[in-house]
C-alpha positions as CSV (number, residue, x, y, z in Angstrom):
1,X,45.8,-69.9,34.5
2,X,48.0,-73.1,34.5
3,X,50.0,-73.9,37.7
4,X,53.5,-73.8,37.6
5,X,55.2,-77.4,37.8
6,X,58.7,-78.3,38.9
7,X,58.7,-81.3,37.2
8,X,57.4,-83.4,34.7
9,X,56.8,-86.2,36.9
10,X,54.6,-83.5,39.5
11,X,52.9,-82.3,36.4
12,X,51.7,-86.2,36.3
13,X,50.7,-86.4,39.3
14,X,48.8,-83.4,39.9
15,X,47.0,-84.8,36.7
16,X,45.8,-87.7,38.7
17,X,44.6,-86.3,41.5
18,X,42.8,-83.7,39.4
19,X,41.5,-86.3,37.7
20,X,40.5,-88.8,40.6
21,X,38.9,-85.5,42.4
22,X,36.5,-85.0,39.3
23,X,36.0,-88.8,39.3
24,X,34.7,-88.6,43.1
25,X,32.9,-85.7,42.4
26,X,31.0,-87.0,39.4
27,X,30.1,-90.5,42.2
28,X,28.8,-88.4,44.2
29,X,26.5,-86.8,42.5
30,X,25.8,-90.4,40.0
31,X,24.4,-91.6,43.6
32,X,23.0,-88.7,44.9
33,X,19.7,-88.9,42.8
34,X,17.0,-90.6,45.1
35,X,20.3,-91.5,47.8
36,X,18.4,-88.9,49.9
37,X,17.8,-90.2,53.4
38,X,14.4,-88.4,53.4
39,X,13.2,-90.0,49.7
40,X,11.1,-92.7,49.6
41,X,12.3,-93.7,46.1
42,X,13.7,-97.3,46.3
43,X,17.1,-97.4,44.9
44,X,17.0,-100.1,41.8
45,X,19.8,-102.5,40.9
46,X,20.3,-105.9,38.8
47,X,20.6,-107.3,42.9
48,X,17.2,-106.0,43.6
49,X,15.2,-105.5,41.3
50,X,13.2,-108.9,41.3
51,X,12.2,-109.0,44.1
52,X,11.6,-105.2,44.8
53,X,9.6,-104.9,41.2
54,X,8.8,-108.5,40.0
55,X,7.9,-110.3,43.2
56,X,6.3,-107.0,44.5
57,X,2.6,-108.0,45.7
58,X,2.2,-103.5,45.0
59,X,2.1,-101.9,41.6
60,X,5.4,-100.4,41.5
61,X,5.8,-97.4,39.1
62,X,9.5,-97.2,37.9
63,X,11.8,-94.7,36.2
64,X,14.5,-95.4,34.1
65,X,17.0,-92.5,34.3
66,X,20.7,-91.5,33.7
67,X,22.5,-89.3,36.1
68,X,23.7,-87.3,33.6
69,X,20.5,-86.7,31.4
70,X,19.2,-83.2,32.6
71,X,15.4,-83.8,32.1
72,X,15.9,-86.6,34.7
73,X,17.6,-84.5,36.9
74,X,14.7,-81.6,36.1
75,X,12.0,-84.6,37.1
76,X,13.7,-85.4,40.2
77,X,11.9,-83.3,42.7
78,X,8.4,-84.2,41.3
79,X,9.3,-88.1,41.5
80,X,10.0,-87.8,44.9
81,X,6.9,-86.1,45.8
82,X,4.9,-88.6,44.1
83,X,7.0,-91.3,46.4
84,X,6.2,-89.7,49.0
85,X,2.1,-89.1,48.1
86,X,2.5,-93.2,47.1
87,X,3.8,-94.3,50.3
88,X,1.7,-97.5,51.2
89,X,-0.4,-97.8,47.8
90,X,2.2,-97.8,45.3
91,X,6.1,-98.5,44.9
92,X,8.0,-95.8,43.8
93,X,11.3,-97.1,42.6
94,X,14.5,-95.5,39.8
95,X,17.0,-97.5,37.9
96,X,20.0,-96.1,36.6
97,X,19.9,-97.6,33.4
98,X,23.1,-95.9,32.0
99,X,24.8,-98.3,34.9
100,X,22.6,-100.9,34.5
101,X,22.3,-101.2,30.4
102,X,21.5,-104.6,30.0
103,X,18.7,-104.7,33.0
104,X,17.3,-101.1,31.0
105,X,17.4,-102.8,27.9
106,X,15.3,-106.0,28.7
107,X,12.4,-103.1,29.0
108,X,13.2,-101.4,25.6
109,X,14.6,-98.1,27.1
110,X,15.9,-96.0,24.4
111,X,15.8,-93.0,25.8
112,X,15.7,-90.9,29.5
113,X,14.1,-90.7,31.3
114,X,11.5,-93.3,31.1
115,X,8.6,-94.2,33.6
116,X,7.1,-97.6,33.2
117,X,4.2,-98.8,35.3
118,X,4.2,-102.4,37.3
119,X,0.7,-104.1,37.9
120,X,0.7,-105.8,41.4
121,X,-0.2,-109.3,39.2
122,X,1.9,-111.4,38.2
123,X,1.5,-112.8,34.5
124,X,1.6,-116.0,32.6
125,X,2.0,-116.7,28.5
126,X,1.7,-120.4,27.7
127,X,3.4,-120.0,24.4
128,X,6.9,-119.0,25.8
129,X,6.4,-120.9,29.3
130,X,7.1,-117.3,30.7
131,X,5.9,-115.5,33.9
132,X,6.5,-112.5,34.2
133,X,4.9,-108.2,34.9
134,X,3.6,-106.7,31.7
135,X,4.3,-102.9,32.3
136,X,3.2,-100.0,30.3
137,X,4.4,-96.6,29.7
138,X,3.8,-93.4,32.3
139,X,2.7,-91.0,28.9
140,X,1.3,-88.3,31.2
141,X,2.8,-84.7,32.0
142,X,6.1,-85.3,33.8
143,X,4.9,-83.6,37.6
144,X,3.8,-84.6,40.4
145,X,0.1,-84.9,40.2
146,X,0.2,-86.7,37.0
147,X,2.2,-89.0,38.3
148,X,0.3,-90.2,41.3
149,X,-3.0,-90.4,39.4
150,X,-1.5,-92.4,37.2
151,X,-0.3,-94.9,39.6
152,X,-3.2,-94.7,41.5
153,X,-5.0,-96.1,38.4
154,X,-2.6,-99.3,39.1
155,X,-4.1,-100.4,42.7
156,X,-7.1,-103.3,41.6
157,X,-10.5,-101.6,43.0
158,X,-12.1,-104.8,45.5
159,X,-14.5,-102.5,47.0
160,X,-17.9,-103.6,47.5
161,X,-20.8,-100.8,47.3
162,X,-23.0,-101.8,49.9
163,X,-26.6,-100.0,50.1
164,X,-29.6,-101.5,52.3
165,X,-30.8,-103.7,49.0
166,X,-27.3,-105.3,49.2
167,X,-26.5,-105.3,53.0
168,X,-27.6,-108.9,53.8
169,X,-25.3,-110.3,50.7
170,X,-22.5,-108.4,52.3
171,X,-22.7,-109.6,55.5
172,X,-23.0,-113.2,54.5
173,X,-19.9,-115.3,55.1
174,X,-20.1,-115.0,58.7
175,X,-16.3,-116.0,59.2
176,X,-14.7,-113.4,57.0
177,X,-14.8,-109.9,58.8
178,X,-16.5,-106.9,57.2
179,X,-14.9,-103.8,56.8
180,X,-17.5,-100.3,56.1
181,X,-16.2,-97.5,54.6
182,X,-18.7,-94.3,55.6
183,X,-18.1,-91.8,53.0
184,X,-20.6,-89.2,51.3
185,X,-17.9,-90.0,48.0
186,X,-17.8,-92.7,45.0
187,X,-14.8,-93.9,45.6
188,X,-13.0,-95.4,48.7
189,X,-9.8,-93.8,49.7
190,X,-6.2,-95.2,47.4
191,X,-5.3,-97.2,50.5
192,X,-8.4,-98.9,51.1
193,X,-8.5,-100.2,47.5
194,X,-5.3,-101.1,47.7
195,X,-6.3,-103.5,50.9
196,X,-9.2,-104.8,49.3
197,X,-7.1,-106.5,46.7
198,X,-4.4,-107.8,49.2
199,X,-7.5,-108.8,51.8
200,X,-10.3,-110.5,48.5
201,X,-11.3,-114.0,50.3
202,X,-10.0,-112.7,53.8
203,X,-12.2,-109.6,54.5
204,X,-14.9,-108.0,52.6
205,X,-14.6,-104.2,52.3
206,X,-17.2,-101.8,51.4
207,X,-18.2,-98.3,50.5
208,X,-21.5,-97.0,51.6
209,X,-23.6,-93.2,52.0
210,X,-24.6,-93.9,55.5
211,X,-27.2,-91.0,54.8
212,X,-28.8,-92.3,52.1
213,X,-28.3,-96.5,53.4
214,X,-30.1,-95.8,56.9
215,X,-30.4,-100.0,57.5
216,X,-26.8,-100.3,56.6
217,X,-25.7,-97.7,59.7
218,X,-27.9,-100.0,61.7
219,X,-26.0,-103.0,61.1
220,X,-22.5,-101.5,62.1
221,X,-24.4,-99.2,64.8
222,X,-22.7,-96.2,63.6
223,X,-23.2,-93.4,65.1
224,X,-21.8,-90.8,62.8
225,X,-21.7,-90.9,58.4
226,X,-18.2,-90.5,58.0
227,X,-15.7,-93.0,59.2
228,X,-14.5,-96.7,59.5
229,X,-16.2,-99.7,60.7
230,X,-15.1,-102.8,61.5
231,X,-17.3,-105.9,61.7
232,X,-15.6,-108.8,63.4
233,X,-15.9,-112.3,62.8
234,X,-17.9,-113.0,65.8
235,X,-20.1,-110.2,64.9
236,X,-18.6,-107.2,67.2
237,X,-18.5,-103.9,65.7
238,X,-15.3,-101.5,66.5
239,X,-15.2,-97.7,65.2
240,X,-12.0,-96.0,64.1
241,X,-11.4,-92.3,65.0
242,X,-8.2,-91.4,63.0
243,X,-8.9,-91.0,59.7
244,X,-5.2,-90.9,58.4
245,X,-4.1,-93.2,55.6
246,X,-1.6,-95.1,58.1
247,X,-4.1,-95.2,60.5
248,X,-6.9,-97.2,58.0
249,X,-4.2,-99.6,57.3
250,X,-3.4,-100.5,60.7
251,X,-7.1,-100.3,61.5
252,X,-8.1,-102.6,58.6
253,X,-5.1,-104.7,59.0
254,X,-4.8,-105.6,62.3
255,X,-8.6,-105.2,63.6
256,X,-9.4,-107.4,60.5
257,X,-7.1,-110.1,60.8
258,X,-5.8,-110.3,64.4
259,X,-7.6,-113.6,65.3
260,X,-5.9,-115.3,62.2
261,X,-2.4,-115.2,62.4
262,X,-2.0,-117.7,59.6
263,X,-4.5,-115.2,57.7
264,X,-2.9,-112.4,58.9
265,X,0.9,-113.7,57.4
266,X,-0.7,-114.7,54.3
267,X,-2.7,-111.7,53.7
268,X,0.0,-110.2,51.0
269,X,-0.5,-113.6,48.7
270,X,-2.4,-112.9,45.5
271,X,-5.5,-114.6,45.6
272,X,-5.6,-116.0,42.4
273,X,-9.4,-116.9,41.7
274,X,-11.8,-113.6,42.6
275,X,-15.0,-114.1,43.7
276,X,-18.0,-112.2,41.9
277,X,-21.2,-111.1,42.7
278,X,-24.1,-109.5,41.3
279,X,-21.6,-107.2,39.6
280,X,-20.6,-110.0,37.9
281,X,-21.6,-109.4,34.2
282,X,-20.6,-105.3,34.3
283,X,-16.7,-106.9,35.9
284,X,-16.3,-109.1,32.5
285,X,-17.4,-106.6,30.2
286,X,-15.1,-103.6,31.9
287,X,-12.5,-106.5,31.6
288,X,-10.3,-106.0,28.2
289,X,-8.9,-109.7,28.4
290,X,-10.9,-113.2,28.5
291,X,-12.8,-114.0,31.7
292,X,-12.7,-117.6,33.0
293,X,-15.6,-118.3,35.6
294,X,-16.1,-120.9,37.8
295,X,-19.7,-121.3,38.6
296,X,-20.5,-124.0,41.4
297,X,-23.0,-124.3,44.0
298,X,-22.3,-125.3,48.0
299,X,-19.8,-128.6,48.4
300,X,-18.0,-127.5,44.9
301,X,-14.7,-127.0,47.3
302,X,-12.9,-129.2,44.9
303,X,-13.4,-127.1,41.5
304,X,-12.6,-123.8,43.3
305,X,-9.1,-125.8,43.9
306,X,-8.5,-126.7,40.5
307,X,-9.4,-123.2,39.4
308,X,-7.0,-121.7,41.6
309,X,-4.2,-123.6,40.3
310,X,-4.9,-123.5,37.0
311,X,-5.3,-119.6,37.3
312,X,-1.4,-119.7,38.1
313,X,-0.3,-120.7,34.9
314,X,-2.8,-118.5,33.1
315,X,-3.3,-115.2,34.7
316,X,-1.9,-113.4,31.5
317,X,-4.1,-115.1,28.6
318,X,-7.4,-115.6,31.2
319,X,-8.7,-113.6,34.6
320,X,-10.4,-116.7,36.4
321,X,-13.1,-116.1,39.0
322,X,-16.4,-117.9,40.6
323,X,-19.5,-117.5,41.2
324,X,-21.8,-119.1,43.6
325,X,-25.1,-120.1,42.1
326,X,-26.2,-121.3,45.2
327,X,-26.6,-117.4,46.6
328,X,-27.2,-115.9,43.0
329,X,-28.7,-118.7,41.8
330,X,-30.9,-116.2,39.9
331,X,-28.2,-115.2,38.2
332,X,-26.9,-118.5,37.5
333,X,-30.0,-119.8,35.6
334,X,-30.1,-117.2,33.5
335,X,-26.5,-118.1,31.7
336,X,-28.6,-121.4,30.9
337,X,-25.4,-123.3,32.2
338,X,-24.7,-127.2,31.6
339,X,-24.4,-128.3,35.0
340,X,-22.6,-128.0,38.4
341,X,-19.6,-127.1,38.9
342,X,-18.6,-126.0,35.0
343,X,-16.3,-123.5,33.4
344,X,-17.2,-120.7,31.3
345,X,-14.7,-118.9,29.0
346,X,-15.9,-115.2,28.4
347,X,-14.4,-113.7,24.8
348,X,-12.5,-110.3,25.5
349,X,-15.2,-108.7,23.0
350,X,-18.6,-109.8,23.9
351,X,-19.7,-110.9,27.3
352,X,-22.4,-113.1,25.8
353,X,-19.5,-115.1,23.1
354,X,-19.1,-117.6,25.4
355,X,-17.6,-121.5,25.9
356,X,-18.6,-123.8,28.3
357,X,-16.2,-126.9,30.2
358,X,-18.6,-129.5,31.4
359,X,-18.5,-131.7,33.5
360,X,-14.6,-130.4,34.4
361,X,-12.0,-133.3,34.1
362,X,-10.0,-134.4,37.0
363,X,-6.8,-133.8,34.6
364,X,-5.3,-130.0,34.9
365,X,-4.1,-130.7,31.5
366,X,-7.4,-132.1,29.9
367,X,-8.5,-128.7,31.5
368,X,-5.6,-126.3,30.1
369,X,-5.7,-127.7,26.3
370,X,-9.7,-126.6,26.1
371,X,-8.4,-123.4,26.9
372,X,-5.3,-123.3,24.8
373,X,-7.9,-124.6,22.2
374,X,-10.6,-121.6,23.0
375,X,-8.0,-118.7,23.3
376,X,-5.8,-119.9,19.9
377,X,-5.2,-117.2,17.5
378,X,-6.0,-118.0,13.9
379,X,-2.6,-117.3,12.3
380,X,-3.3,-117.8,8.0
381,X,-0.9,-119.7,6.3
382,X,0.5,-118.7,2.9
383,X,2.1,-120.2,0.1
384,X,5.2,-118.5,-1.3
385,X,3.7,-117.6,-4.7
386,X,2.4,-114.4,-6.4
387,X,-1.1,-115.9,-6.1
388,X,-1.4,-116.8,-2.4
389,X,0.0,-112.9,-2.0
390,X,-2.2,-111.2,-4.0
391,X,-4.9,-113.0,-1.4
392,X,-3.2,-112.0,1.6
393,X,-3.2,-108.6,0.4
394,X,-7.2,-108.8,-0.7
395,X,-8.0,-109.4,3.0
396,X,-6.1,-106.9,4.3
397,X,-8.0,-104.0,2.3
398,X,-10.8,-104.7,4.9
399,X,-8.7,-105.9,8.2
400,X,-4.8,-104.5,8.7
401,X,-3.2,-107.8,8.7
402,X,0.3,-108.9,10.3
403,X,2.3,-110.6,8.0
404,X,5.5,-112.8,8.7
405,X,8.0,-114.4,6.4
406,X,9.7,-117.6,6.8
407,X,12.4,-118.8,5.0
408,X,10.8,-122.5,6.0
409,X,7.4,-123.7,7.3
410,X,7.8,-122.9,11.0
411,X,6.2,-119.4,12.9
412,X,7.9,-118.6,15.6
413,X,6.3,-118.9,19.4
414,X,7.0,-115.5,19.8
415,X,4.7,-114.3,17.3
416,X,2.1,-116.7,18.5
417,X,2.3,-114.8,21.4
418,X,2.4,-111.2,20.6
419,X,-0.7,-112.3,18.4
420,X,-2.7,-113.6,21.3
421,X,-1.7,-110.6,23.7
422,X,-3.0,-108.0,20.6
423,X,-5.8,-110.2,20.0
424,X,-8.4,-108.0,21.0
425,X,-7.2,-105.6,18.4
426,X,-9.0,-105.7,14.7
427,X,-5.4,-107.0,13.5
428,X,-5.3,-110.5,11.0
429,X,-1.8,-112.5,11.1
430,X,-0.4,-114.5,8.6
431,X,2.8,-116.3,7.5
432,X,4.0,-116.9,4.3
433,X,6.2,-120.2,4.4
434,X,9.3,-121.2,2.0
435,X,9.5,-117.5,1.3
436,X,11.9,-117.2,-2.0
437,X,14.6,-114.9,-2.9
438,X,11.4,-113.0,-5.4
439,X,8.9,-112.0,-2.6
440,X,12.4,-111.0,-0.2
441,X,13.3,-108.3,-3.0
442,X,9.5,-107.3,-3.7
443,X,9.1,-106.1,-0.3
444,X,12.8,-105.6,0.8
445,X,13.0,-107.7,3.7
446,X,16.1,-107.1,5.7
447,X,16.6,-110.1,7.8
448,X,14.7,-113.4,8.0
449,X,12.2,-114.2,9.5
450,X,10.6,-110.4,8.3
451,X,7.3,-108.9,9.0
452,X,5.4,-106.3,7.7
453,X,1.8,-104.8,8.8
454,X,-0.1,-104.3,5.7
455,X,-3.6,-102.0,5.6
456,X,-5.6,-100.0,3.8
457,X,-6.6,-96.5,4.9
458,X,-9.4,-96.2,2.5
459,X,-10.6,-99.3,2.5
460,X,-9.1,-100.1,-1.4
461,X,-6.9,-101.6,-3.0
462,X,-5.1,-98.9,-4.3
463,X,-4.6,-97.9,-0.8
464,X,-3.3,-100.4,0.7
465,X,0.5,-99.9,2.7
466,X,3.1,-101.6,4.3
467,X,4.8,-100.6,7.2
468,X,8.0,-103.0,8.0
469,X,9.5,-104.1,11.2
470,X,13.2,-104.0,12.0
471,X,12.8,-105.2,15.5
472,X,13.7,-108.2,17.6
473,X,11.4,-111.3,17.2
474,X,11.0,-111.1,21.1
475,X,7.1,-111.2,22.0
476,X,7.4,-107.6,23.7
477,X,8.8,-106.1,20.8
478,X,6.1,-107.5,18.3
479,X,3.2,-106.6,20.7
480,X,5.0,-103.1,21.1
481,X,4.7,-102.8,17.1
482,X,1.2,-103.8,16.5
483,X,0.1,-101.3,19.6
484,X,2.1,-98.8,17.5
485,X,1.0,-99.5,14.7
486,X,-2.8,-99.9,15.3
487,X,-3.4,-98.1,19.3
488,X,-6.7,-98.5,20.6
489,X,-9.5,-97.7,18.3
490,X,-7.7,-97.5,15.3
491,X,-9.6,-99.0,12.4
492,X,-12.9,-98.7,14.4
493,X,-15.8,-98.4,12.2
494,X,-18.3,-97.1,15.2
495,X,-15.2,-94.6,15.8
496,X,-15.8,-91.2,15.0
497,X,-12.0,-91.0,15.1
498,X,-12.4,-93.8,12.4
499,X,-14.5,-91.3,10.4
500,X,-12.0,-88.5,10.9
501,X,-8.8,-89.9,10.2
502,X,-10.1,-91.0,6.6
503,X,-10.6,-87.4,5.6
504,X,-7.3,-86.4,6.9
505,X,-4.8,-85.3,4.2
506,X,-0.9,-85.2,5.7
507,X,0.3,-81.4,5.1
508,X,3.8,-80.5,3.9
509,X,6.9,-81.4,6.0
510,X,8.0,-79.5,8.6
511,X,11.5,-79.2,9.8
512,X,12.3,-80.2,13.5
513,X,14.5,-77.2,14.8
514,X,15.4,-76.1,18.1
515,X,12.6,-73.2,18.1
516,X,9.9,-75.8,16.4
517,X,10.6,-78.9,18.5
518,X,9.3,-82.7,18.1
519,X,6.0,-81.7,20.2
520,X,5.3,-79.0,18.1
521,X,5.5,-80.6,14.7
522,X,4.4,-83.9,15.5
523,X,1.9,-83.3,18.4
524,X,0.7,-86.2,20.6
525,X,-1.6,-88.5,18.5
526,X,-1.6,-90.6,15.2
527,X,1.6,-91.5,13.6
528,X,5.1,-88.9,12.6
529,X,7.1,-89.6,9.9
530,X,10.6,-88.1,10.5
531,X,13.2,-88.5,7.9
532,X,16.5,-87.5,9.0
533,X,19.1,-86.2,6.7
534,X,22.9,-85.7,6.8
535,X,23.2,-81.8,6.6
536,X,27.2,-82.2,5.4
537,X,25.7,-83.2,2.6
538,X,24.6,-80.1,0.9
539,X,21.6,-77.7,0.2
540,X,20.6,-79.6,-3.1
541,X,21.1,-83.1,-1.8
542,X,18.7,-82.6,1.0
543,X,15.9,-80.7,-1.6
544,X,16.1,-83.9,-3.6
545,X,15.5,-86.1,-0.5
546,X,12.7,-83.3,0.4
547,X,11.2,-83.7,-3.1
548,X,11.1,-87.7,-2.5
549,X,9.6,-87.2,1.0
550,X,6.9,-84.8,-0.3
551,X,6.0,-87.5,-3.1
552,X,5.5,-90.0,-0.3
553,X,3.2,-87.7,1.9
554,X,0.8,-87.2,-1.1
555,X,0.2,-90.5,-1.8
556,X,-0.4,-90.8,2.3
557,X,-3.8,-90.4,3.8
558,X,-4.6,-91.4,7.5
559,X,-3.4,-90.0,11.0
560,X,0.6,-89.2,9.6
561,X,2.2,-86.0,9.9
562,X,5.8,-85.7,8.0
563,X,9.0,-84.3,9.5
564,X,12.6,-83.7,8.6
565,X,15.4,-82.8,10.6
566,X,19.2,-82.2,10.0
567,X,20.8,-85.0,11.7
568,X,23.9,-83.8,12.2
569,X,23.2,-80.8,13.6
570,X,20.7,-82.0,15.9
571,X,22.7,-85.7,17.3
572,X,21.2,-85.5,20.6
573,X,18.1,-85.6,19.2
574,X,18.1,-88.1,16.7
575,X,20.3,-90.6,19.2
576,X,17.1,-91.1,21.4
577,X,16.0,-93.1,18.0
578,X,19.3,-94.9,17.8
579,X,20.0,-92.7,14.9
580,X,24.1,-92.3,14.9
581,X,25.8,-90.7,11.7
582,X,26.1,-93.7,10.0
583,X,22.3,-94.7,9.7
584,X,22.0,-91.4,7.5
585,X,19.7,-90.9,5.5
586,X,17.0,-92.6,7.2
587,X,13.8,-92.5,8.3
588,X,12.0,-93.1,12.0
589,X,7.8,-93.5,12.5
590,X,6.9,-92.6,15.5
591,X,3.8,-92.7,17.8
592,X,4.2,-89.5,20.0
593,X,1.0,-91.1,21.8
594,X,2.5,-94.3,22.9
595,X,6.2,-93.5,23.0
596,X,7.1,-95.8,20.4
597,X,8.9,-95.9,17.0
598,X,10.3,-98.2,14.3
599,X,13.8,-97.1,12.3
């Protein structure tokens, strides 16, 4: 029932207050998602969120949300649980990106909410003179458990396994104190992996099975198998009774580095140049990226120095380390090195595809342009004529290649970039320069510079496909697109996924409905096609679309399934594409697996 007003002008006012009321009301609960006094969630903001996320010397894990999306609001209690399981190991922080569009943007959020995972290291690409954190998507099960394990997966594992063969090489370096880990398990506890990162070159930590390592208990007189040990510098051995997670840190911490203040203040900096051991070669192969590697023997002080500060400008493109020959000199000799002190470069796919820098010049830049030299990407350049295309397309029947369009001769450094980061992928690039008016129509380019990923699904001509992209010519986006387009294995001959994808026939579409959702129809690997229709349009106009759809998914083989879904009736669904009503008809590809898609 309406209230009875005297006047107009009360009738007014009562509609202000009733509207300032809701307005309060609808603050107070904006704020009130992680404002808790007992959440442990960081509060993010444009103010903050450098040096909370990019500075951080943590992982930080991060969630995207909007406080009126209701599947953020249903994540809420979870997401604090995990901040609170993650206290010490990993940052748990939110962002309201409906508040804070342009910050959620920079990250490609289309949709809520979104988790995206922050590696404690900072990163460097030469092309673009950038440094910044290369996050990935959360693509687990939104609880609780899921979340911390994920994160967990963040904290860099330093942990030594020490046995009695080994002892002696981890008590070496008398000045750095040694830290034992007495556990029965594989695996040291999160917050002791997280200190062994933050601690490399200041403390060595180790894991050891004091029941099975007898000589080992000797050395840090331990009197029981399970606990925590501490070998000081001056070779006194200390024994921690609390067990707890704080308890370690403070143990480890302050036992560790209490006769070093200037240690002890320094001890969150990222040591930029790890030191290996006789784990050396299984490191570099469970590395995905390229592996620089420093071998020197005693008095090669100077070369570890110029490592370390190249290693700042290239921790994205190359993971630098050293080795010292003269304690694994065993080792050493049988990489059949040049000379002392010299650089290896390590390929991403083969520990043994190697390059080596000797002697090492004084220069840091003679020194950075072998490398830019070693990591460039071979990037194919095309004429714009029918001839020079028909080649481009020949090689990608046996490798999916990248191609990009240019109106003159120049490829941007932002594809340069995304080619390098994907490199380890079985991806070609190429750029077609002084592309004409002709090839623009052939393959309907949009916009210029375009790009398309051709390949062939059954390794013929006949089947080879096109797949354009509509995105920004920003590195991330590109480097999103080909990890769309070809995830992890794709186009692996020794993959038995390989073998099954190429017998896989796409079945008929299936309509997206409320009771046959995106999960259902789509499921969570290999590549949906979803065309989305305007259902104002009418019965027959939407079988004719249907008809065109259902040509398209015969001619298909590979990991696609095909979709459709009324557009109009289902807005909400279609706007986490950045489909609106006036895109319609259209049609989104999307990688439930990687929570990615291209319009």
């Amino acid at each position: 029932l309406a209230p009875a007003y005297n006047t107009v002008k009360e009738m007014r006012n009562y509609a202000v207050i009733a509207a300032l009321v809701v307005l309060c009301l609808c603050t107070v609960h904006v704020s009130a998602m992680y404002d808790d006094d007992d959440s442990d969630v960081i509060n993010l903001s444009p103010d903050n969120f450098k040096d909370q996320v990019l500075l951080s010397d943590s992982p930080v894990m991060v969630e995207f949300y909007a406080p009126w999306c209701g599947h953020c609001k249903k994540l809420a209690p979870a997401y604090k649980k995990a901040a609170t399981a993650l206290k010490g190991k990993v940052i748990v922080a939110a962002l309201d990106a409906d508040a804070h569009k342009k910050l959620a943007a920079k990250y490609g959020i289309r949709g809520y909410p979104t988790i995206k995972m922050f590696p404690a290291q900072q990163t460097y690409e030469p092309f673009t003179n950038a440094t910044s954190k290369q996050p990935r998507d959360f693509a687990g099960h939104p609880n609780a458990k899921s979340l911390v394990n994920e994160a967990l997966r963040l904290i860099p594992d330093r942990v030594i396994k020490v046995t009695d063969d080994n002892v002696q090489d981890f008590l070496s370096q008398p000045q750095l104190p040694k830290i034992l880990v007495a556990t029965p398990k594989d695996s040291a506890p999160a917050v002791v992996k997280a200190l062994s990162a933050s601690l490399v070159g200041r403390a060595r930590i180790g894991l050891c099975n004091l029941q099975e390592n007898t000589a080992v208990a000797r050395h840090f007189k331990a009197q029981q198998s399970k606990g925590v040990y501490l070998m000081t510098a001056d070779g006194e051995v200390k024994a921690l009774e609390n067990t707890s997670p704080d308890s370690i840190k403070a143990f480890i911490v302050d036992g560790a580095l209490s006769k070093d203040k200037e240690v002890a203040d320094e001890m969150h900096e990222d040591d930029s140049v790890e030191e290996l051991g006789d784990d050396m070669e299984k490191v570099i192969s469970d590395h995905k990226g390229n592996f620089a590697v420093v071998f020197h023997k005693a008095g090669s002080g100077a070369a570890i120095s110029r490592a370390k500060d190249l290693s700042e400008g290239w921790r994205r493109s190359v993971r630098w380390a050293s080795l010292d020959c003269t304690r694994f000199a065993s080792m050493c000799e049988g990489f059949e090195l040049p000379g002392f002190p010299s650089i290896r470069l390590f390929s991403k796919t083969n520990v043994h595809d190697t390059e080596d820098l000797f002697p090492i010049p004084d220069a840091r830049h003679d020194v950075a342009q072998w490398v830019i030299e070693k990591l460039q990407v071979k990037i194919v350049q095309y004429q714009a004529s029918q001839q020079d295309l028909a080649m481009a397309m020949q090689s990608a029947v046996t490798n999916p290649l990248a191609m990009l369009f240019v109106k003159d001769d120049s490829v941007p450094d932002s594809f340069k970039a995304a080619a390098k980061q994907v490199s380890h992928k079985p991806l070609n690039f190429a750029v077609m320069i002084n592309t004409n008016d002709q090839i623009i129509k052939q393959y309907q380019l949009k916009s210029m510079p375009g790009m398309m990923v051709f390949f062939s699904q059954n390794g013929t001509a006949e089947g080879l496909q096109g797949l354009p992209y509509q995105g920004r010519m920003a590195q991330s986006d590109l480097a999103g697109f080909f990890n769309m387009v070809l995830p992890d294995g794709a186009f692996d001959d020794n993959s038995a996924s390989k073998k099954k994808k190429d017998t896989i026939k796409a079945g008929p579409a299936k309509e997206i409905t409320t009771e046959q959702p995106f999960e259902t129809v789509c499921g969570s690997t290999g590549l949906c096609v979803i065309a989305a229709f305007d259902g104002l349009e009418g019965q027959e106009a939407q079988e004719q679309k249907l008809e065109v759809l259902d040509t398209i998914r015969k001619k298909k083989s590979g990991p696609f399934r095909f979709a459709y879904v009324d557009a109009t009736c289902h807005g909400e669904f279609m706007g986490g594409f950045n489909v609106n009503s006036g895109d319609l008809p259209t049609v989104v590809v999307v990688s439930p697996g990687r929570k990615r898609y291209t319009q």
